[in-house]
KOLBA-690665 format. One line per 5 residues: number of its first residue (from 1); their letters; for each residue x, y, z of N, C-alpha, C. Coordinates in Angstrom, 1 decimal. Example, Ala and Ser with C-alpha at 12.3 -4.5 7.8 and 13.67 -1.06 7.14 Angstrom:
1> as> 13.2:-5.7:7.8:12.3:-4.5:7.8:13.2:-3.3:7.8  12.8:-2.2:7.1:13.7:-1.1:7.1:12.9:0.0:7.9 .
This chain:
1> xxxxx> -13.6:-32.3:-18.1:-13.4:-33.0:-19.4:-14.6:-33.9:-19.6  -15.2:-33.6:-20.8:-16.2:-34.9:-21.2:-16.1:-36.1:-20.9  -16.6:-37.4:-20.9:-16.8:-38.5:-20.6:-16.1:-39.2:-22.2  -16.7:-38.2:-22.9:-15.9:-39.2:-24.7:-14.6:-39.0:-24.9  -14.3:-37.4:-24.5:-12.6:-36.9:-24.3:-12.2:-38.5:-23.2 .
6> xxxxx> -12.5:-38.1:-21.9:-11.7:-39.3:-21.1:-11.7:-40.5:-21.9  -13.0:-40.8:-22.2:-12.4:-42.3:-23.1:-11.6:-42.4:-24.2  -11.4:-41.4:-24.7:-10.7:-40.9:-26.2:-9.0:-41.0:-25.2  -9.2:-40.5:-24.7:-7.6:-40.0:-24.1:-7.3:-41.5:-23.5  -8.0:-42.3:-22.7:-7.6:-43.3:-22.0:-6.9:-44.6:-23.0 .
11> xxxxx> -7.9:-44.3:-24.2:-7.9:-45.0:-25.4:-6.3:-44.9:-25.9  -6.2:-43.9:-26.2:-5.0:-43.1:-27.0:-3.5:-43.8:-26.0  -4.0:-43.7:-24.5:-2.9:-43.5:-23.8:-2.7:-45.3:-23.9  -3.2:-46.2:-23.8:-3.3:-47.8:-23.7:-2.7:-48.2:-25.1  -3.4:-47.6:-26.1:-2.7:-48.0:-27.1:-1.2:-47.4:-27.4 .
16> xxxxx> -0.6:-46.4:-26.7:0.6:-46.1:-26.5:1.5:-46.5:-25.8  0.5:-47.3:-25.0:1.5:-47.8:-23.9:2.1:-49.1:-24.6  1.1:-50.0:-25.2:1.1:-51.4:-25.2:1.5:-51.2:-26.8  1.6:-50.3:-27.7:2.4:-50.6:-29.1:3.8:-50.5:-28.8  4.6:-50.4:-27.9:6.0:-50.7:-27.4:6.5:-52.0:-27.3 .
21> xxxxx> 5.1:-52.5:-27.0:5.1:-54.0:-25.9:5.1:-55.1:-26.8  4.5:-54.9:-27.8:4.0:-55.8:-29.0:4.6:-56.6:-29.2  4.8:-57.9:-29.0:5.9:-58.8:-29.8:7.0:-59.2:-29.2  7.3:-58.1:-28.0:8.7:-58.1:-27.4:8.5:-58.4:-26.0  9.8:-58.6:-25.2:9.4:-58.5:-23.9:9.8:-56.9:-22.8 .
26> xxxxx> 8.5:-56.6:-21.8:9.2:-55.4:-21.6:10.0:-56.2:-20.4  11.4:-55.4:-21.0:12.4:-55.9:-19.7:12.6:-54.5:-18.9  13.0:-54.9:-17.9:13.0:-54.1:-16.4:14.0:-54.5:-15.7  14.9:-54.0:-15.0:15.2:-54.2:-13.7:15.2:-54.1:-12.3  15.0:-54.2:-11.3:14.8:-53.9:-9.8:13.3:-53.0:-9.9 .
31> xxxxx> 13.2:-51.9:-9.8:11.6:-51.2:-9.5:11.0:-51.1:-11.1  10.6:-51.2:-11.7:9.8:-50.9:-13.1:9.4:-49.7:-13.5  9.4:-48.9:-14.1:8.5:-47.8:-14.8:6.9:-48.0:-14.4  6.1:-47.3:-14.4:4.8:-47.4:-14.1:4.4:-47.9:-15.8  3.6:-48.8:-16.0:2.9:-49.1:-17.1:1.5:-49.1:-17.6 .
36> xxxxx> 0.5:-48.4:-18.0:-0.7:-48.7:-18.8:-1.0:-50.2:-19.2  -2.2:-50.8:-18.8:-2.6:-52.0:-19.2:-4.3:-52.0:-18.8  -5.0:-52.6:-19.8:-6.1:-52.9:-20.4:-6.4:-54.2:-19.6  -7.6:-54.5:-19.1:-8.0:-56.1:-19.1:-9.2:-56.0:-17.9  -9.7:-57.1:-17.5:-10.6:-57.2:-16.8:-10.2:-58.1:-15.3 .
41> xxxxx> -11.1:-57.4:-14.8:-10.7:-58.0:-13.3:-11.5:-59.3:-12.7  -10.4:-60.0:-12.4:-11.1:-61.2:-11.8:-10.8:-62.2:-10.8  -11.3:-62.8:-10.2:-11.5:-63.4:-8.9:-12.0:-63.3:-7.6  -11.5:-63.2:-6.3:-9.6:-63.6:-6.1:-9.2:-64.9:-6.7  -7.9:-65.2:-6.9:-7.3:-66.4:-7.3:-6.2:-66.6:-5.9 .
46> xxxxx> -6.0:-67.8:-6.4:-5.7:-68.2:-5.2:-4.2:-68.9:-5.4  -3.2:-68.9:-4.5:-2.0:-70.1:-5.2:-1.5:-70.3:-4.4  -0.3:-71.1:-4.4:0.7:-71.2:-3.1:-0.3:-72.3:-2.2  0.7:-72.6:-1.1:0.4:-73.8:-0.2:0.3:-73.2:1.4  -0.6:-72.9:2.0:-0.2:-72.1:3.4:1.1:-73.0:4.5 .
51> xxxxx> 1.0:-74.7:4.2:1.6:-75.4:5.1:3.2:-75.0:4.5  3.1:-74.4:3.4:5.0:-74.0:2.7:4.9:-72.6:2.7  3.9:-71.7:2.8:4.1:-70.3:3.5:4.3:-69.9:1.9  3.6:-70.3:1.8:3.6:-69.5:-0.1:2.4:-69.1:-0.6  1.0:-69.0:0.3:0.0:-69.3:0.3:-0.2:-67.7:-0.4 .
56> xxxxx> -1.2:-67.3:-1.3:-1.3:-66.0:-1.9:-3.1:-66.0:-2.5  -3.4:-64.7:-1.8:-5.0:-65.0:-2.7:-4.7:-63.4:-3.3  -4.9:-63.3:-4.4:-5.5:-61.7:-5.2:-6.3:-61.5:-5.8  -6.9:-60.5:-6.2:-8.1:-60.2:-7.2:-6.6:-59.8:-8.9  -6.7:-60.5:-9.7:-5.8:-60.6:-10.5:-7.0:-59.6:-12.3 .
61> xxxxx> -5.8:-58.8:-12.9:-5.9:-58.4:-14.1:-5.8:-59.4:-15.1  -6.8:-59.7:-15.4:-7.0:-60.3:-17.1:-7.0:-59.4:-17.9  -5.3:-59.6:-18.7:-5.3:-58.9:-20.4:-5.7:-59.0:-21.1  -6.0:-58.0:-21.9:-6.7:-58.6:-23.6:-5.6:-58.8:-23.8  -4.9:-58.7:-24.1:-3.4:-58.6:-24.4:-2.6:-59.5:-23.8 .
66> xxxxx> -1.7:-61.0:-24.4:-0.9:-61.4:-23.3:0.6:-60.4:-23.5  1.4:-60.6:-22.3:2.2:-59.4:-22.1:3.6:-60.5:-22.0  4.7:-60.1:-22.1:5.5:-60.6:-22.2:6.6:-59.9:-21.2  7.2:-60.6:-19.9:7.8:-59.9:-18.6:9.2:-60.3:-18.7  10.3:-59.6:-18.4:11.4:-60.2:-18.2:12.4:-59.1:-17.5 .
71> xxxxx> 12.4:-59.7:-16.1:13.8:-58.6:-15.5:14.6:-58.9:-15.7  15.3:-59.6:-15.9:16.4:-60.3:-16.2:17.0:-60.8:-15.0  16.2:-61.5:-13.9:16.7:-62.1:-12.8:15.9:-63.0:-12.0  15.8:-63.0:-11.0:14.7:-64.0:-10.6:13.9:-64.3:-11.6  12.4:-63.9:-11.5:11.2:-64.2:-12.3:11.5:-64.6:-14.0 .
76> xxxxx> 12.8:-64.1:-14.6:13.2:-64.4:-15.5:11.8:-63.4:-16.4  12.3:-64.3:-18.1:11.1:-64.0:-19.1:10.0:-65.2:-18.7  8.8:-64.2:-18.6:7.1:-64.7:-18.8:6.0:-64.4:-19.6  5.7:-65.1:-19.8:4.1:-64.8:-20.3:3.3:-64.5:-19.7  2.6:-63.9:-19.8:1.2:-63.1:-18.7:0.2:-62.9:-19.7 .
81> xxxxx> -0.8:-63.3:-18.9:-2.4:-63.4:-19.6:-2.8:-62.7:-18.3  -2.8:-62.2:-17.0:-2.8:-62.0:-15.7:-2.1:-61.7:-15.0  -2.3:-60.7:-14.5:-1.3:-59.8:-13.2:-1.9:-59.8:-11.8  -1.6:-60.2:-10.9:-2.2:-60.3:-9.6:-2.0:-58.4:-9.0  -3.0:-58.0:-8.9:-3.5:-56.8:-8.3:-3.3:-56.7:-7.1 .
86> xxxxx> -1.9:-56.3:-6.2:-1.3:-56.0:-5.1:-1.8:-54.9:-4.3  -3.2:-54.7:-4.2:-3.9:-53.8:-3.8:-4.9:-54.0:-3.4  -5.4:-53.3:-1.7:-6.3:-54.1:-0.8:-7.9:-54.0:-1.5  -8.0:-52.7:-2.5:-9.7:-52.1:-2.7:-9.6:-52.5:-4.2  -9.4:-54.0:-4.9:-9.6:-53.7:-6.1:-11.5:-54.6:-6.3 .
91> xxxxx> -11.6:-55.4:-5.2:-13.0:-56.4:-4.9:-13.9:-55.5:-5.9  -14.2:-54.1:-5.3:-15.2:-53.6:-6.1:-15.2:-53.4:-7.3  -14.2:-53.8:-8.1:-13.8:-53.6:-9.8:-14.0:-54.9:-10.1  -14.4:-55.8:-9.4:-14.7:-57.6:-10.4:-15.3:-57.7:-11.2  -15.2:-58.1:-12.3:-15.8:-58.0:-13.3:-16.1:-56.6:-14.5 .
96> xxxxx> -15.2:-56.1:-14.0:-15.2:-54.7:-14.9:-14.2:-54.6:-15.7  -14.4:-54.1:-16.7:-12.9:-54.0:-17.8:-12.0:-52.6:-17.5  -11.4:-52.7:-17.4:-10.7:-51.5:-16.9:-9.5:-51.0:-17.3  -8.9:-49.9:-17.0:-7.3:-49.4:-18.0:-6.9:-49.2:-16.5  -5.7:-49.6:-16.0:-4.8:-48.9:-14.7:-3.1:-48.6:-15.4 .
101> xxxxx> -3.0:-48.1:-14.4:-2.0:-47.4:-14.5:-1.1:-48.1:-13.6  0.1:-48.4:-13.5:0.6:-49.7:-12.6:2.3:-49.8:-12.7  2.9:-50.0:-11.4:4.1:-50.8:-11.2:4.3:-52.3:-11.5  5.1:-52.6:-12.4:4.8:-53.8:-12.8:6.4:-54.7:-11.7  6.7:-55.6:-10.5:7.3:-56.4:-9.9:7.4:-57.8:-9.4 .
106> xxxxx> 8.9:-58.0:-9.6:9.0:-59.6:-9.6:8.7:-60.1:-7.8  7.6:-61.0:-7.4:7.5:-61.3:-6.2:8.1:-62.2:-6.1  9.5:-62.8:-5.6:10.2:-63.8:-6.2:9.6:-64.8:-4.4  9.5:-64.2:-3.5:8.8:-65.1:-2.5:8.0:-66.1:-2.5  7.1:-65.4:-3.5:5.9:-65.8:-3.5:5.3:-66.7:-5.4 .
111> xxxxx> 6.6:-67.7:-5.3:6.6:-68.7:-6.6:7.6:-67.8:-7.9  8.1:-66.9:-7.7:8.7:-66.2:-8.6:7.4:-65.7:-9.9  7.0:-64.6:-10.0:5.9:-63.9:-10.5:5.6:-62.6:-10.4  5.4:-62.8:-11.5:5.3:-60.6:-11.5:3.9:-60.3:-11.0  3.9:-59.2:-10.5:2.5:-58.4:-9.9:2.3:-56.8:-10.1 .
116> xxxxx> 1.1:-56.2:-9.8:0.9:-55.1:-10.3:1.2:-54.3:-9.1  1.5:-53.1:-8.7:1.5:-52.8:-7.2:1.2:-50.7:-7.9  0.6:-50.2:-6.4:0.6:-48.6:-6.8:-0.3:-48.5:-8.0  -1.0:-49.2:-8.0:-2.4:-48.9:-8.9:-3.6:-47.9:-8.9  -3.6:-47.4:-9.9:-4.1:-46.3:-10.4:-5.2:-46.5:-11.6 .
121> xx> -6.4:-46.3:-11.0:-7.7:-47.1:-12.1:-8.0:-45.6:-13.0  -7.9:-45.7:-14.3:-8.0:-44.3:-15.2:-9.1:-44.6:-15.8 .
């Protein structure tokens, strides 16, 4: 497939994903649907306290798009401008804009917050 098709198609597929999303919250419960999302990669960031065992560093997704999350349990409804990228090889994508393909879950351990996990760079 061409390089313009892939981008044509990736294109097509992001904006299909995220015209569902518009305005609303995607709600979920327990494992998520895999979801399309657009944004840029950045860090690691860092949170949590090691001496309270909450300590967390990721390389995290920056949306163009803020996203709006809600399981309806722990993590509750959020706002997301950023998804922490639950995957050991994303370092080499910093700074790149990128479309993945993604499980979207509540880490309620770790400050109650959703994360990306089973990532898939299109």
């Amino acid at each position: 497939m061409s390089k313009l098709r892939s981008t044509a198609l990736a294109g097509f597929l992001l904006a299909a994903s995220l015209a569902g999303h518009a305005g609303q919250a995607l709600r979920f419960s327990g494992e998520s649907a895999a979801v399309t999302l657009h944004g840029t990669v950045i860090g690691p960031l860092r949170s949590g306290d090691k001496a309270e065992g909450t300590f967390f560093q990721a390389y995290h997704l920056k949306l163009d798009q803020p996203l709006r999350l809600d399981d309806g349990a722990a993590c509750g409804e959020q706002d997301m401008r950023s998804l922490a990228l639950s995957q050991e090889d994303m370092a080499k994508l910093k700074g790149r804009a990128v479309t993945v393909r993604a499980r979207v879950f509540c880490q309620e351990d770790r400050a109650g917050s959703y994360r990306l996990a089973d990532i898939t760079v299109l």
